[in-house]
C-alpha positions in Angstrom: 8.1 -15.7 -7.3 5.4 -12.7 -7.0 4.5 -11.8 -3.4 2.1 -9.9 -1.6 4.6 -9.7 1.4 3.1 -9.7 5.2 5.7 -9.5 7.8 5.3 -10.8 11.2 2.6 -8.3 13.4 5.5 -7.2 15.6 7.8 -5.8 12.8 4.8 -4.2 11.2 4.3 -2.4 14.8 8.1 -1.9 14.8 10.2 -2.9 12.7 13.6 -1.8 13.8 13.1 -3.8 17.2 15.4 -6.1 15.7 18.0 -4.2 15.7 20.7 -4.2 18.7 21.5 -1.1 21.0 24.9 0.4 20.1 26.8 -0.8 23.7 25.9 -4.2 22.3 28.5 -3.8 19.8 31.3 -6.1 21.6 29.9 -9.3 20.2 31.8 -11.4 17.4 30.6 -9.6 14.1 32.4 -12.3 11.6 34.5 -14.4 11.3 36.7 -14.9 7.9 37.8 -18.2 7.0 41.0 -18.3 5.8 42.2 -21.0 2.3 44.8 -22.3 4.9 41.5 -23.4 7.1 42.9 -20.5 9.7 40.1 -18.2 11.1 39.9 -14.5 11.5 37.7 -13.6 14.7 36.6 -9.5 14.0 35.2 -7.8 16.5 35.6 -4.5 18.6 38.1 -4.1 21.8 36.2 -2.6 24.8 38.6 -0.1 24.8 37.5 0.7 20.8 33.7 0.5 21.5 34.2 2.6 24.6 35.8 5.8 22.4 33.5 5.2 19.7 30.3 5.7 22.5 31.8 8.6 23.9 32.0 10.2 20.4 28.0 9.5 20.1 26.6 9.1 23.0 25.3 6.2 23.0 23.1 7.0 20.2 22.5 5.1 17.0 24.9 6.3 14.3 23.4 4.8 10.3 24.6 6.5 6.9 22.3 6.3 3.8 25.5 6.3 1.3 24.0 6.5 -2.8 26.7 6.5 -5.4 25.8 10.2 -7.3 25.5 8.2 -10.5 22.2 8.6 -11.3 18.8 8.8 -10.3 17.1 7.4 -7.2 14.3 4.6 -7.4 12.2 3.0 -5.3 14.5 0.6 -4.1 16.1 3.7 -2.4 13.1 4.5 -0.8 13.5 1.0 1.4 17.1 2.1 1.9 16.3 5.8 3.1 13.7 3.9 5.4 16.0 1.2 7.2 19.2 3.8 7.4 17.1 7.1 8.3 14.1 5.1 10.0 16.3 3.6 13.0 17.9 6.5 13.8 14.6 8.1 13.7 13.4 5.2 15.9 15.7 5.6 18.4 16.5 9.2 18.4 20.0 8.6 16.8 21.6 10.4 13.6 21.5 9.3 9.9 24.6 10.8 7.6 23.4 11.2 4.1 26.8 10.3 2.8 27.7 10.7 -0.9 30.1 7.6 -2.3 31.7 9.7 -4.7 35.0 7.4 -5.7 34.2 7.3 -8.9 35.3 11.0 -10.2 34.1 9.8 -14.3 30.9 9.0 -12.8 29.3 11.9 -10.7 27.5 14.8 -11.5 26.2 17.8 -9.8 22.9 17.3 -11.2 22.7 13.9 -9.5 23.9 15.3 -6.1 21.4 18.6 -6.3 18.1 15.2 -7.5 19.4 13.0 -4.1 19.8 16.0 -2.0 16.0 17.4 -3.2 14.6 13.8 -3.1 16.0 12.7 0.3 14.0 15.7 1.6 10.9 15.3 -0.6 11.0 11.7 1.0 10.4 13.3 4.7 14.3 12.6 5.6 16.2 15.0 7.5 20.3 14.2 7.3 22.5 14.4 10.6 24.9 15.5 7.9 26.0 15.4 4.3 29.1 14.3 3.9 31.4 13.2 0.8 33.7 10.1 0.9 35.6 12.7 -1.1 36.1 14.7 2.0 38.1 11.9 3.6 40.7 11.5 1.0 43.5 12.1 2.8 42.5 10.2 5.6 42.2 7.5 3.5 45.4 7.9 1.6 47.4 7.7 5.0 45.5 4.3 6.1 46.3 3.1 2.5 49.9 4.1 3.4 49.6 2.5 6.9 48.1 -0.9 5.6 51.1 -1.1 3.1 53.5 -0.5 5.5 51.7 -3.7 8.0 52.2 -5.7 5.2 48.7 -6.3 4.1 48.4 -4.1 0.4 51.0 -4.0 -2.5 51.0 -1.9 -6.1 50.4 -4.2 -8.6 51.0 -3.9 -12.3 48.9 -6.8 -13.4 46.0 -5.2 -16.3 42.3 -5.6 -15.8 42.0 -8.7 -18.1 45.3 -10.4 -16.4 43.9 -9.8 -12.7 40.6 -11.5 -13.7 42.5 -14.5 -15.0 44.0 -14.7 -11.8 41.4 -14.4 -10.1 39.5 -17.1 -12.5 42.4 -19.1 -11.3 43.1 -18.5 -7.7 46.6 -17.7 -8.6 48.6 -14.7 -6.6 50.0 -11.4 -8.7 53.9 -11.8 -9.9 54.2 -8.5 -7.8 52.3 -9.4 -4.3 54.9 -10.5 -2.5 57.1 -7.6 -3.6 59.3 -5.7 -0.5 57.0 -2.9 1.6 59.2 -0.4 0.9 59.2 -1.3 -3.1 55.6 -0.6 -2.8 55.1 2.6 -0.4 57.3 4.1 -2.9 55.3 3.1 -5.9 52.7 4.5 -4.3 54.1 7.4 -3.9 54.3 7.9 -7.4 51.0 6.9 -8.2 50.2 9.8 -6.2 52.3 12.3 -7.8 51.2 11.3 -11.3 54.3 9.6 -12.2 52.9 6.3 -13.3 50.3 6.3 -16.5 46.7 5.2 -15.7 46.3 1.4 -16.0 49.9 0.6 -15.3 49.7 0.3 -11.1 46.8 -0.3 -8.8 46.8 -0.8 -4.8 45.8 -4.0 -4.0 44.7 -5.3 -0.5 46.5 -8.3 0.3 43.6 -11.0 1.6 43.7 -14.4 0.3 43.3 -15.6 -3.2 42.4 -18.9 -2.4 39.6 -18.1 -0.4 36.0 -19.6 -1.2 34.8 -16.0 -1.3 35.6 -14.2 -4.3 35.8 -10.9 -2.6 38.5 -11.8 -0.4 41.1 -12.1 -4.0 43.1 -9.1 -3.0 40.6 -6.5 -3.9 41.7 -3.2 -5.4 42.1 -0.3 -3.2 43.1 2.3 -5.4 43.8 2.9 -9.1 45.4 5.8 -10.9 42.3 8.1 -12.8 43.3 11.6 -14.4 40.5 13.0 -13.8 39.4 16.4 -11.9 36.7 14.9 -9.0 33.6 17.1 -9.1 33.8 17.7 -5.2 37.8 17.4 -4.7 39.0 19.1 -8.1 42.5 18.0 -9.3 44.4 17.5 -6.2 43.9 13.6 -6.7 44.7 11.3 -10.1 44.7 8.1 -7.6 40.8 7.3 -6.2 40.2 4.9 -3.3 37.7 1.8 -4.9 34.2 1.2 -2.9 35.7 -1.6 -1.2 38.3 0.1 0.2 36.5 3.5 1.2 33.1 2.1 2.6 33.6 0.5 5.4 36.7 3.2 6.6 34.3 6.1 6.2 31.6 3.9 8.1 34.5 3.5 11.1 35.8 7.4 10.8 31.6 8.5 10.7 31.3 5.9 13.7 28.5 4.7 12.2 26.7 2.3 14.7 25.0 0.3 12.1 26.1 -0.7 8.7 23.0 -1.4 6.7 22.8 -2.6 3.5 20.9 -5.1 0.9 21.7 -8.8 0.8 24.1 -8.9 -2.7 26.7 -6.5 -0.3 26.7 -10.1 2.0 29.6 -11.5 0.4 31.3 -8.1 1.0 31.3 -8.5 4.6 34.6 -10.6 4.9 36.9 -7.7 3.5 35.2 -5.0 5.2 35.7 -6.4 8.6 39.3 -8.0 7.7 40.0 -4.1 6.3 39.2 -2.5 9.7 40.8 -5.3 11.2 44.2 -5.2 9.6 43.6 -1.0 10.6 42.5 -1.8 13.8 39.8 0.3 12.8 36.5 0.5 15.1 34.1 -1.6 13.5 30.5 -1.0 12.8 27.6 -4.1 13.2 27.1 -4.6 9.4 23.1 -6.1 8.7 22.4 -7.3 5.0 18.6 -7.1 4.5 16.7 -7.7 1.3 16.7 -5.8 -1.9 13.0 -4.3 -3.0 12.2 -5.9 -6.5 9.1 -4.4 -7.9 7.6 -6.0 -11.2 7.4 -5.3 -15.0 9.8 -2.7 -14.2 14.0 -2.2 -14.3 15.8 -1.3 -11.3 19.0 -1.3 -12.8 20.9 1.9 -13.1 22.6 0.6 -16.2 19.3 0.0 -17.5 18.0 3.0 -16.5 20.8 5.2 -17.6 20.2 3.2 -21.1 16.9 3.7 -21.9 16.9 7.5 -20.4 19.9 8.0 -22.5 18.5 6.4 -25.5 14.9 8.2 -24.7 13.2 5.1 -25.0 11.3 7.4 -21.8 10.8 10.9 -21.5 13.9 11.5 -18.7 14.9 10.3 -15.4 11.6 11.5 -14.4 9.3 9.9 -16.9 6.5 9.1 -14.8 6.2 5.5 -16.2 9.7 4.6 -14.1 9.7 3.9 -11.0 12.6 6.3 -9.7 11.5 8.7 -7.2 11.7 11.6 -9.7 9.0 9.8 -11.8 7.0 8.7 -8.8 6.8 12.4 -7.6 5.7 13.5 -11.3 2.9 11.1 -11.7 1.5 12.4 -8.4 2.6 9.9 -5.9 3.1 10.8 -2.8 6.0 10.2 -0.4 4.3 9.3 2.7 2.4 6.5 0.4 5.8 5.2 -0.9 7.2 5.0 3.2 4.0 3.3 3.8 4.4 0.4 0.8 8.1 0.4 2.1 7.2 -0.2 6.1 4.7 -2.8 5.3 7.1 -5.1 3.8 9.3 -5.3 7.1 13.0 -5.5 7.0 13.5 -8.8 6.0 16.5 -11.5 4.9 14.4 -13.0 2.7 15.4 -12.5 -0.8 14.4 -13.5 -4.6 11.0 -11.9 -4.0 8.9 -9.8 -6.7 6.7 -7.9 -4.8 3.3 -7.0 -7.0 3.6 -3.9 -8.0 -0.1 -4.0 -7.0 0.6 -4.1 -3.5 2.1 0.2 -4.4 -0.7 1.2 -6.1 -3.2 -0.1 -3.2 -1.4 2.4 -0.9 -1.2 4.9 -3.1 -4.8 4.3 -3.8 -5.5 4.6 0.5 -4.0 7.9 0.9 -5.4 9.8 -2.6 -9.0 8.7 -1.2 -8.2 10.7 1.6 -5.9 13.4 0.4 -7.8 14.3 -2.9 -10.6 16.7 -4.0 -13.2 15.0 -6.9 -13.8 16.6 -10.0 -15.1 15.4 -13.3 -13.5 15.1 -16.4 -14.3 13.5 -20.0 -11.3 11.7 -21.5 -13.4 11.1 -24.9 -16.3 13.2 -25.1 -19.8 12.7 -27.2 -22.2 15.7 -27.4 -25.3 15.2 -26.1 -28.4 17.9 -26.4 -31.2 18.0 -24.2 -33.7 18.9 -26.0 -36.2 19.7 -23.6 -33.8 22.8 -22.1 -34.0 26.0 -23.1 -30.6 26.9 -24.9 -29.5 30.1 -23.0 -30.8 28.4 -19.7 -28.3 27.1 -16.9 -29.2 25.0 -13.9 -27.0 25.8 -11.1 -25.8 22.8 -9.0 -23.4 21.4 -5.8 -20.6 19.0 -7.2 -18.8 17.4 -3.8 -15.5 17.6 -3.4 -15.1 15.6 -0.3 -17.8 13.0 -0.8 -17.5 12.0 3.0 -17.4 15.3 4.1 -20.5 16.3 6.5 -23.2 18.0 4.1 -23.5 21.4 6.3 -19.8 22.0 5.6 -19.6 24.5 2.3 -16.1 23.9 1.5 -17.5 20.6 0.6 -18.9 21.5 -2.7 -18.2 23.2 -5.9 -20.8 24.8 -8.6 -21.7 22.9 -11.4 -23.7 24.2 -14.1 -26.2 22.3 -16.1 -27.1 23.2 -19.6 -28.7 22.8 -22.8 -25.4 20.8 -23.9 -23.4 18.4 -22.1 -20.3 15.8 -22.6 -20.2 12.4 -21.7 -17.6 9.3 -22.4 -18.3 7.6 -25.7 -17.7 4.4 -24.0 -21.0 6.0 -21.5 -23.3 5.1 -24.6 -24.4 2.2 -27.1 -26.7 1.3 -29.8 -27.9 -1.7 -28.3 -28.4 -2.1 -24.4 -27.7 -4.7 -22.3 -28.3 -6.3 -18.8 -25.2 -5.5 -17.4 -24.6 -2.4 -19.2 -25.8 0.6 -17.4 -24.6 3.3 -19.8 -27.1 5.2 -21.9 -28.8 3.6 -24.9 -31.7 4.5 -27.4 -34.9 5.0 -25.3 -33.0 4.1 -22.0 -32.5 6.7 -18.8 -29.7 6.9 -16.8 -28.4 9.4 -13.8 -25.9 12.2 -14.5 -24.1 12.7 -11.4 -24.8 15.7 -9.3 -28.0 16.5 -11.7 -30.5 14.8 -13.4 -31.6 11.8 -14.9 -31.4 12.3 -19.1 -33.4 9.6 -21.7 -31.7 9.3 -25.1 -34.5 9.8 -28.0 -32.1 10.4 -30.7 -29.0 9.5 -31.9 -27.6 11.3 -35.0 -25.2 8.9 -37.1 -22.1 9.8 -39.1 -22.2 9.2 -43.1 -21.0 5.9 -42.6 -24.1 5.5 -40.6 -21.8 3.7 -38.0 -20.1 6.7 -36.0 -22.4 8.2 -33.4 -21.5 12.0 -33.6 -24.5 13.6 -31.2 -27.1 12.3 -29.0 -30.5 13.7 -27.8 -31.9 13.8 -24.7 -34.7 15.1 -22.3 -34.0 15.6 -19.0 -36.2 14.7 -16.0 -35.9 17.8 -13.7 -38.2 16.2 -10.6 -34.4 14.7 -10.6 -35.4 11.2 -10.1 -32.9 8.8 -8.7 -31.3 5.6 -10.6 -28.9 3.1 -9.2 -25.8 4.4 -11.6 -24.8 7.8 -12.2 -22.3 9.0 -15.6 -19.9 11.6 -15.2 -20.4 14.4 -17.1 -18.7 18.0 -18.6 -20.9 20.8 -19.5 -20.1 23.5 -21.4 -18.3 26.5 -20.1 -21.1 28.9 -21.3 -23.8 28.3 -23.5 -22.2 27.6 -26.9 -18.7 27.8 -25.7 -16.8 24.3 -25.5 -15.6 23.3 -21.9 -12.4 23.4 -20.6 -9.0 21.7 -22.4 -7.0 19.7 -21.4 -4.5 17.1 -21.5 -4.6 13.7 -20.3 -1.9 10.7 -19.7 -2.8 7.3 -19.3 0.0 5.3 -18.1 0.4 1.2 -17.8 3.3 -1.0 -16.7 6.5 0.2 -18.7 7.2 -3.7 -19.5 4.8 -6.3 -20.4 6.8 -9.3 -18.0 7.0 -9.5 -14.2 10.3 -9.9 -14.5 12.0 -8.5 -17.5 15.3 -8.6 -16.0 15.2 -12.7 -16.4 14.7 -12.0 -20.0 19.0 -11.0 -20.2 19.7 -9.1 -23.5 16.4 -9.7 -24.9 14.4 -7.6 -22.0 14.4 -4.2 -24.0 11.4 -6.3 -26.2 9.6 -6.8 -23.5 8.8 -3.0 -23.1 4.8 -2.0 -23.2 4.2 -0.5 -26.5 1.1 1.4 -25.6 2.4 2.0 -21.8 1.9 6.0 -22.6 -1.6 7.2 -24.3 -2.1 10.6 -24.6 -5.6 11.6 -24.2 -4.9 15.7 -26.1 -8.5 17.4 -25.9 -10.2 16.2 -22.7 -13.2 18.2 -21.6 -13.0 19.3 -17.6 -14.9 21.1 -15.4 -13.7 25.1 -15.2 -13.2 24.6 -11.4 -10.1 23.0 -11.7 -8.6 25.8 -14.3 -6.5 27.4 -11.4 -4.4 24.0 -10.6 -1.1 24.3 -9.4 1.5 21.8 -10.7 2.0 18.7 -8.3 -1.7 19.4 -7.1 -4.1 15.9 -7.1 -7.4 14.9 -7.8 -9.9 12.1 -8.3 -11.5 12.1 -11.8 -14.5 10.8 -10.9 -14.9 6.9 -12.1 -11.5 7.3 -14.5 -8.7 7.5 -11.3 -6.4 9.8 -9.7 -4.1 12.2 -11.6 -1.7 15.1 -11.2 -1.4 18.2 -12.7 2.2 17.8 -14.7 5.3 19.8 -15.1 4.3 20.6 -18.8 1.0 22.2 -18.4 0.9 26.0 -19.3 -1.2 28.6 -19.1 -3.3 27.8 -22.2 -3.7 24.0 -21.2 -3.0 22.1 -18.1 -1.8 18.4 -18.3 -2.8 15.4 -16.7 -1.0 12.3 -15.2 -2.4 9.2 -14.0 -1.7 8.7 -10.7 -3.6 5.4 -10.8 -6.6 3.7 -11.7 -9.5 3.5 -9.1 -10.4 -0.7 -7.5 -11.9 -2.4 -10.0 -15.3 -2.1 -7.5 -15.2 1.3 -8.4 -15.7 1.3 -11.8 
């Protein structure tokens, strides 16, 4: 289902009031059912809560906590917002915590994008921090929950523990003797034992109705130098096992994360349980799906990889890198993201209309207009003197009080000007108000021009030139064209390059498509535009810098432009009342 979401007016107004004070924290979190119909009650001791409020002060404690994998999207934008935006809120600290368990995964080019982006976003960490720098911390609690009875080493492969688990059925080796397996252990550590031969596993219940409760994997043996630790470790802690320790070692206040984690929440509270571990308030909230895109990062990675898209930053993706390159702005994206609340609700496409319209709100404040001719047709006026120019005010702040000179820009009219071949016809027509054969209409900023000629192509079809007489009394009509003069008299206007981007996939949903959904992509989602005609006041733009093309949209000037041409993305297209 595609939704434009509204939230109740209160969460709009504040939309962490939902949220719980930290000296709250004594309440029942969970409870885990057990196969044998026993119940596991988790929730902090007074004497626990009481150290971990001493250690903050009372003060909300959140982690936003990305796997360095990849690239960040939007749906990491809501995350940023719930984890950084309470502690905000309530004047607490956010950790911007790298889950880096994974030491085959991670990449310094990834940490240096999240680091840049989490900024870019208007995010300011308490701290940066690496699960990596808890590895031995979470080596001895490994040690310590082996020795309480509640993990064993386990030689079982990947294919015959997901039998098992397809059968409920307990490893050959899980009731083996503590000692038996502290000492294995031991020798996964040291390197003894070869990769894929052991792995700790957590001893929950493999009966249980939740799946993530079957005696989860804690660690397994990887060769592999970490990019943060180097090659002190070939054993690495799993996600399941690390998460929710780091979250009790940070004292984080408030474990938040999206709504497929839910089923998670019975082993990270019976984990800090069997550790008597303080334990964070865990709060599942839902995941942002955005349509005719992939949110994937195994679908990212594969068409980046594949360059079905220019990079991680393609601006047709919606990862914050490609967001940032087609000229969207941050504050726009926080906006889009607070207006959808933090909700439970899940299963929701949300429009990816509903981006563009606050996009669209804060370029109509934030940029200058200009005019620019994606397709241009000559037209003479033949009634002007060929070496005379007409010197005129273009706005670039159309709201902007008319006494106020940094209002304007110079324009200059003369004997030969540009306008869209779509801005003319043969024949005319009510609704039409282009120009046409004997027909007037009203260049913007200038005058009103009357087409008396049109010279044809050989294939008497193709309009190459129009004629015109001006009207200089500068009488007004209901419509004005945009318009690009020439630099000088009989020197061509400025170059440049323009981008026109659509939805990257042609289906709201693509991802309900399965392996068919890389057919679904938008073939003409990219159309490069190579010799637009601008005006010469924009020559000077900086890269990142934004601007209204008057009736065509907003774009950006892009990473590729050079000193001999500048580039153009579309931002996005202007209402349809504006066209």
């Amino acid at each position: 289902m595609v939704v434009f979401a509204h939230p109740p007016e209160e969460e709009l107004n504040n939309p962490f009031s939902i949220f719980a004070n930290p000296e709250e924290n004594l309440k029942v979190h969970t409870e885990v059912p057990y196969s044998d119909k026993s119940v596991l009650s988790c929730s902090n001791t007074k004497e626990s809560l009481e150290k971990h409020l001493k250690v903050t002060g009372g003060k909300v404690y959140t982690r936003f906590p990305p796997e360095p994998n990849g690239y960040l999207h939007i749906g990491h934008a809501k995350a940023m917002f719930v984890n950084f935006g309470l502690a905000k809120e309530q004047g607490g600290c956010c950790y911007l915590r790298f889950d880096d368990t994974n030491p085959e995964a991670e990449r310094k080019e990834y940490i240096d994008h999240i680091e840049d982006i989490v900024k870019w976003m208007g995010w300011e960490p308490f701290k940066i921090t690496y699960t990596s720098d808890y590895f031995q911390e979470l080596y001895d609690l490994a040690v310590e929950l082996i020795r309480r009875g509640h993990a064993y080493v386990d030689h079982q492969n990947a294919e015959e523990i997901k039998e098992y688990r397809e059968k409920k059925l307990n490893s050959p080796w899980r009731d083996r003797p503590v000692e038996e397996s502290l000492k294995l252990f031991d020798e996964m550590r040291l390197g003894m034992i070869e990769e894929g031969k052991a792995t700790l596993r957590m001893k929950q219940d493999m009966q249980n109705d939740n799946f993530n409760m079957y005696d989860l994997i804690a660690y397994r043996i990887k060769f592999t130098a970490h990019p943060h630790a180097g090659d002190k470790w070939c054993i690495y802690p799993t996600y399941d096992y690390a998460h929710c320790i780091v979250d009790s070692l940070e004292n984080i206040s408030h474990s938040l994360c999206t709504l497929e984690f839910e089923t998670r929440r019975a082993s990270y509270y019976w984990l800090l349980k069997s550790l008597g571990l303080y334990m964070p308030v865990v709060w599942e909230y839902s995941r942002l799906n955005v349509t005719n895109t992939v949110m994937s990062k195994r679908k990212l990675n594969y068409i980046v990889t594949n360059k079905y898209v220019d990079g991680w930053d393609d601006p047709r993706l919606l990862t914050l890198a490609g967001l940032r390159r087609r000229g969207v702005t941050a504050s726009s994206i926080n906006a889009f993201v607070r207006g959808l609340g933090i909700t439970r609700s899940d299963g929701s496409m949300i429009n990816m209309g509903l981006l563009e319209h606050h996009i669209r709100e804060e370029l109509n404040r934030t940029a200058p207009r200009t005019m620019v001719v994606l397709n241009p047709l000559k037209v003479v006026i033949t009634n002007m003197e060929s070496d005379k120019v007409v010197e005129l005010d273009g706005k670039w702040w159309p709201n902007t009080k008319n006494d106020d000179p940094s209002a304007y820009y110079k324009v200059l009219f003369s004997r030969v000007v540009y306008i869209e071949q779509s801005d003319f016809r043969m024949k005319d027509s009510i609704k039409y108000y282009g120009l046409a054969p004997g027909k007037s209409v009203m260049l913007r900023y200038a005058f009103p021009i009357k087409c008396t000629n049109v010279v044809l192509a050989d294939d008497n079809e193709t309009v190459c030139e129009i004629h015109a007489e001006y009207d200089p009394e500068k009488k007004t009509t209901p419509k004005c064209l945009h318009w690009v003069p020439e630099s000088s008299p009989g020197k061509e206007p400025l170059k440049v390059e323009v981008r026109l981007f659509e939805k990257l996939f042609n289906s709201e949903n693509p991802a309900e498509l399965k392996d068919k959904w890389l057919t679904d992509m938008n073939e003409n989602s990219k159309v490069v535009v190579s010799d637009a005609y601008a005006l010469p006041t924009i020559k000077d733009a900086l890269v990142g810098d934004t601007f209204q093309f008057e009736r065509l949209g907003y774009f950006a000037v892009d990473k590729d432009s050079s000193p001999e041409k500048l580039v153009f993305n579309r931002t996005v297209a202007l209402r349809d009342s504006f066209k």
